[in-house]
C-alpha positions in Angstrom: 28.4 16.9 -13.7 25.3 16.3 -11.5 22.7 17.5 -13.7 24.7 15.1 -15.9 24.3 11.8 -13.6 20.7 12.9 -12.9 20.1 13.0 -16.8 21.5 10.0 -17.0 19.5 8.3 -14.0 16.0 9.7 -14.9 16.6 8.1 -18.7 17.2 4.7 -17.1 14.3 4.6 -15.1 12.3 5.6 -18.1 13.6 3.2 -20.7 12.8 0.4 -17.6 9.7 1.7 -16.9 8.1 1.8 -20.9 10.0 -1.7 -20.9 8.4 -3.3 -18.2 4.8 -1.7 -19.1 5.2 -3.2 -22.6 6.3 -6.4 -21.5 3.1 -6.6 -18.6 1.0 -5.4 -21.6 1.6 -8.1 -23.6 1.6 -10.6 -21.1 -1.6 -9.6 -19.8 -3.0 -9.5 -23.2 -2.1 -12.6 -24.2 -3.6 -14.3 -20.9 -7.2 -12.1 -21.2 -7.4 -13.6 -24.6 -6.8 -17.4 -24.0 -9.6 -16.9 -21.1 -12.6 -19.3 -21.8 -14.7 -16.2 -20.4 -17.2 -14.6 -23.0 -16.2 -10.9 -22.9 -19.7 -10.4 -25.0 -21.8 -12.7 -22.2 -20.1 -10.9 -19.4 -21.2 -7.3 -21.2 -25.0 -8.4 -21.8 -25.4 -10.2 -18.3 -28.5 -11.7 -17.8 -30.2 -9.5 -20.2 -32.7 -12.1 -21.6 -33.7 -9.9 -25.0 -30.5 -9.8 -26.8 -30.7 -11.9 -30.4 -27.8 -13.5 -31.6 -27.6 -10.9 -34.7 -27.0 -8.0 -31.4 -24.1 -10.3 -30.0 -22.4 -10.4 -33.2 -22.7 -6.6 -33.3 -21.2 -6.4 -30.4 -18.6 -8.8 -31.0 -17.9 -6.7 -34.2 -17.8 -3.3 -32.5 -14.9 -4.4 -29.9 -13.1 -6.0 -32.7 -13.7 -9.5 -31.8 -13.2 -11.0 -34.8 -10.2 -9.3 -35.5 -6.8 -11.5 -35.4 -4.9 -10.6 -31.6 -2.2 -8.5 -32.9 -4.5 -6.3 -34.3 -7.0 -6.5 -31.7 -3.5 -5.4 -28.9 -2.4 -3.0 -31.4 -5.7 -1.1 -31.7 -6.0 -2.0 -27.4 -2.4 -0.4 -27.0 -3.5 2.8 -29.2 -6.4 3.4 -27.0 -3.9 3.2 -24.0 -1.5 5.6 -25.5 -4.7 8.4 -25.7 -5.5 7.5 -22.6 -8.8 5.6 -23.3 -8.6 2.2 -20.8 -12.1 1.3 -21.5 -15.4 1.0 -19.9 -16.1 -1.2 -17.0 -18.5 -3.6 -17.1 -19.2 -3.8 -13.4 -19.1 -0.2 -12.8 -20.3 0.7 -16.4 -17.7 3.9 -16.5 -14.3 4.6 -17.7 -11.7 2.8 -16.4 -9.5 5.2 -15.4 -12.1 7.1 -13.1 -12.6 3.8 -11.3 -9.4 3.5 -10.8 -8.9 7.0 -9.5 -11.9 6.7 -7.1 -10.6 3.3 -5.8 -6.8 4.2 -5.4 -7.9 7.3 -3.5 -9.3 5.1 -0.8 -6.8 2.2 -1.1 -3.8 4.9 -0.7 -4.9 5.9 3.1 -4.9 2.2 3.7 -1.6 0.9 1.8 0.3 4.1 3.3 -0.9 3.5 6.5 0.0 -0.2 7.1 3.2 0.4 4.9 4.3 2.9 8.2 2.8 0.8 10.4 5.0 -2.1 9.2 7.8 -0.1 8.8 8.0 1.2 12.3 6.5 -2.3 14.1 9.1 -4.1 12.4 11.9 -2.2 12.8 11.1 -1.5 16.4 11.0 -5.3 17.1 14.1 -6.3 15.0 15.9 -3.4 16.8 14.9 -5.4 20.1 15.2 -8.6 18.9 19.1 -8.0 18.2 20.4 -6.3 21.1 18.6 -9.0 23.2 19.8 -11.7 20.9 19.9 -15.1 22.5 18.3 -13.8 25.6 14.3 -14.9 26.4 12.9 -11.7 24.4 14.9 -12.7 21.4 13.4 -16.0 21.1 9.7 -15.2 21.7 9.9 -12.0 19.2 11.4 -14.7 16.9 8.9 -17.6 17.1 5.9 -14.5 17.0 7.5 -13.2 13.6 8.4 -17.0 12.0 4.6 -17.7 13.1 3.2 -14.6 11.6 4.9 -15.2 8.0 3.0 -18.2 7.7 0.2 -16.7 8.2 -2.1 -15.5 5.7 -3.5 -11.9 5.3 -7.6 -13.0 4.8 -7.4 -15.2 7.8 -5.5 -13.0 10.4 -8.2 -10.3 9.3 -10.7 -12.7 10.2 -9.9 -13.5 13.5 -9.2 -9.6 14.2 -13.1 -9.2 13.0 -14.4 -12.0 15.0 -12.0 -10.4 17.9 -12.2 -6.6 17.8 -15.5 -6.0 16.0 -17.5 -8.6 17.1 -16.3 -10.0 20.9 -15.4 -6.5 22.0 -17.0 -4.1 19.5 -13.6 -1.8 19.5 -13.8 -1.3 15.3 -16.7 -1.6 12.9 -17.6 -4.7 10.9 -16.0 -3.1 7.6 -16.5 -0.5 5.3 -14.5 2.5 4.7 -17.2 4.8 6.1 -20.9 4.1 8.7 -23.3 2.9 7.1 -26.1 5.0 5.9 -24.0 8.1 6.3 -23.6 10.6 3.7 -20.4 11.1 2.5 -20.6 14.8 2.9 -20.9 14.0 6.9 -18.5 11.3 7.7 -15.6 12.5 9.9 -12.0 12.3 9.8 -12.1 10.6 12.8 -15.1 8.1 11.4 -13.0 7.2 8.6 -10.1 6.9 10.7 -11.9 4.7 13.3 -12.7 2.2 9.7 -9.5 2.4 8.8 -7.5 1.4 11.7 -8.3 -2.3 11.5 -7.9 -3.3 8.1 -4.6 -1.3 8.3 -3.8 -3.6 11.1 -4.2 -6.8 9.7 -2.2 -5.7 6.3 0.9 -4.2 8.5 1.2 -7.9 9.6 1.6 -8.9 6.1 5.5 -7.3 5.9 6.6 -6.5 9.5 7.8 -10.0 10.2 10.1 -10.0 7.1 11.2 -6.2 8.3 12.1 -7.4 12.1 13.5 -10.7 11.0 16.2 -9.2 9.0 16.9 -5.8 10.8 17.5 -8.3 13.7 20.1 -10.3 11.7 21.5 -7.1 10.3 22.0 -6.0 13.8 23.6 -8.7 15.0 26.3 -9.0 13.0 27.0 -5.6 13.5 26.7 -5.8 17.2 29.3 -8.7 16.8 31.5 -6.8 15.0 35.3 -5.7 16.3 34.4 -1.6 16.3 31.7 -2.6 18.3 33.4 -5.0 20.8 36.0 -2.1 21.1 32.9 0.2 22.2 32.0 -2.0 24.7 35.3 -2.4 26.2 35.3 2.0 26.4 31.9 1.3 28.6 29.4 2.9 25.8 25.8 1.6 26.8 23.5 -0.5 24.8 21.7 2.4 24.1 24.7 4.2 23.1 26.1 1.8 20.1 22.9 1.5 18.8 22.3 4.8 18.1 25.6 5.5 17.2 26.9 2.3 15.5 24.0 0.1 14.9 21.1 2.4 13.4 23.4 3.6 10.4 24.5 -0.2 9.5 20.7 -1.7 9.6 18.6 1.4 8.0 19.7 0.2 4.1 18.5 -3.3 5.0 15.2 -2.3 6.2 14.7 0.2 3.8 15.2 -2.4 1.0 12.5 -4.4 2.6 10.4 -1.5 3.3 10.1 -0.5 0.0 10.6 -3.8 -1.2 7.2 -4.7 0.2 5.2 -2.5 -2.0 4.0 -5.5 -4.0 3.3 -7.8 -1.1 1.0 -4.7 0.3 -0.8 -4.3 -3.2 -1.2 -8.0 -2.8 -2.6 -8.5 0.3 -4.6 -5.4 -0.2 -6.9 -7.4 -2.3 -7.7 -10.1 0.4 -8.0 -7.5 3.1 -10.2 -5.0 1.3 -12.1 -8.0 0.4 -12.6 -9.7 4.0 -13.4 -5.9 5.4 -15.5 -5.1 2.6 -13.2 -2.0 1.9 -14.0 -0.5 -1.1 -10.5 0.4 -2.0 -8.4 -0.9 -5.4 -8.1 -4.3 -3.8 -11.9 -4.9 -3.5 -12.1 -3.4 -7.3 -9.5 -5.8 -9.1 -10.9 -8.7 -7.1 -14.9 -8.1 -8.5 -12.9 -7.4 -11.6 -11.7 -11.0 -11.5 -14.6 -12.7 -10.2 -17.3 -10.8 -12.6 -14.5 -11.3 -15.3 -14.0 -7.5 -15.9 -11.2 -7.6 -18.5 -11.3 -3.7 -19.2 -11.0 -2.9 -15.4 -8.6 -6.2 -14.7 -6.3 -5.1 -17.3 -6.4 -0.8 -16.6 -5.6 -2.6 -12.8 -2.5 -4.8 -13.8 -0.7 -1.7 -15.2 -1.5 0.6 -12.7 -0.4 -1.9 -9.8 2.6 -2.8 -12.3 3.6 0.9 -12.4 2.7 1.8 -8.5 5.5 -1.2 -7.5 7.8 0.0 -10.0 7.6 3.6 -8.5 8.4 1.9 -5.3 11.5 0.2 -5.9 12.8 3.0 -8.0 12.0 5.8 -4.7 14.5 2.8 -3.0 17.2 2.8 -5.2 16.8 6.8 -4.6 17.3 6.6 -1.0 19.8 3.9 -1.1 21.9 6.3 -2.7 21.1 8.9 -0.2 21.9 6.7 2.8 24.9 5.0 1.1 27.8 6.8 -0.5 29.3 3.8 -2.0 26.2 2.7 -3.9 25.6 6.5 -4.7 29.3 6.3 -6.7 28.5 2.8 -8.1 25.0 4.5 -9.4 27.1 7.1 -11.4 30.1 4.7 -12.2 27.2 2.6 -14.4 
């Protein structure tokens, strides 16, 4: 019966997953090729030797001329052998920039994911057993202010604070300058790291406190609870043993739920630190119009969220019984 249900569950996510990549295919596809950007211009640069008869080679060689089915058809066989294309920044395949870059970006998405994770839950946890109460509001007005706030300028001010006023972090990069790579420390790349992680924590762990702290509320407010209170059970007490069960779904749900906001924000905070993660990569790839690289970046970001949300609906299942049953019941 299990291996049944798990059968079951791993087709769904596969049928969703080929969907969505299709639909993000073609999508992405269609936008790249309404772009007023030259893909031939962009490849040749400022190459000033190149005749027009070269250009049309060119042009002719990538299949330029051909109509755009054909042109996503032939693009989606390529895909399906693996073949994403060459850059045209980094003037290699696709899929080994990718590779390089996601190394680096995954110590600094992973990081500020448990960063959030634990800031956030920490503060919501706070937030609602002192609710209404001085601690309550300012925790409130800190995480309402720090939603508004976006990611490239709180990175800023943490450069002009911590690197250059006090000269606690680096200026950027992921490693010291003029250091070979076969010498950097763990502790060198963990001293770059710690900052940008920072700043991209702050992008989710408002969202996390603010609603464990509802969550938590209503469950303190809640008649088994009252009646716990009345026995003499501590604060302390019903929150470990009637509050943290009730308010781990909803911060797991925006835990993993954030995965696209942190691929998101990655981009600006890679780019103000000079980080040269996946971020930093599908930004040049946008701004030197990189439409091999762009589009190998789109599906692998499409695919990396999807992972996400799927690893939730895993460990919803896990923590709740009654979405476990309405799982197999589908």
């Amino acid at each position: 019966m299990k291996s049944k249900y798990y059968l079951k569950l791993t087709g769904k996510y596969l049928l969703r997953m080929v969907t969505l990549l299709i639909a993000v295919s073609i999508i992405s596809f269609i936008l790249v090729s309404l772009s007023p950007v030259d893909p031939v211009q962009q490849y040749v640069g400022s190459v000033p030797n190149v005749s027009v008869e070269q250009r049309a080679k060119i042009a002719e060689y990538w299949g330029l001329n051909d109509p755009p089915v054909e042109r996503f058809l032939a693009w989606g066989k390529s895909l399906l052998h693996g073949d994403f294309g060459v850059s045209l920044i980094y003037r290699r395949p696709v899929l080994d920039v990718i590779k390089e870059k996601f190394a680096t970006s995954l110590a600094l998405m992973m990081t500020a994911w448990v960063f959030s994770g634990i800031i956030g839950f920490a503060i919501g946890c706070a937030m609602g057993i002192f609710n209404g109460k001085w601690i309550d509001k300012i925790l409130k007005k800190v995480c309402l202010i720090m939603c508004s706030i976006p990611t490239f300028w709180i990175g800023i001010v943490f450069l002009m604070l911590f690197s250059v006023q006090l000269g606690w972090f680096p200026m950027g990069m992921s490693v010291p300058k003029g250091v070979p790579a076969d010498q950097v420390t763990i502790l060198q790349r963990i001293h770059h790291l710690i900052l940008p992680a920072l700043t991209l924590s702050f992008l989710s762990f408002a969202n996390v406190a603010l609603h464990t702290r509802e969550k938590l509320v209503d469950v303190l407010e809640s008649d088994y609870v009252l009646f716990a209170k009345a026995r003499g059970e501590s604060k302390w007490s019903i929150l470990k043993r009637h509050g943290l069960r009730n308010i781990m779904l909803p911060a797991i749900t925006m835990q993993f739920g954030s995965f696209s906001e942190l691929f998101g924000g990655s981009v600006l905070a890679e780019t103000v630190f000079s980080y040269p993660g996946l971020g930093a990569a599908a930004s040049a790839a946008g701004m030197g119009s990189d439409i091999p690289l762009l589009l190998g970046i789109t599906l692998f970001s499409t695919l990396f969220v999807f992972v996400g949300n799927m690893l939730a609906n895993i460990i919803y299942g896990i923590v709740d019984p009654q979405i476990r049953e309405g799982y197999r019941n589908e």
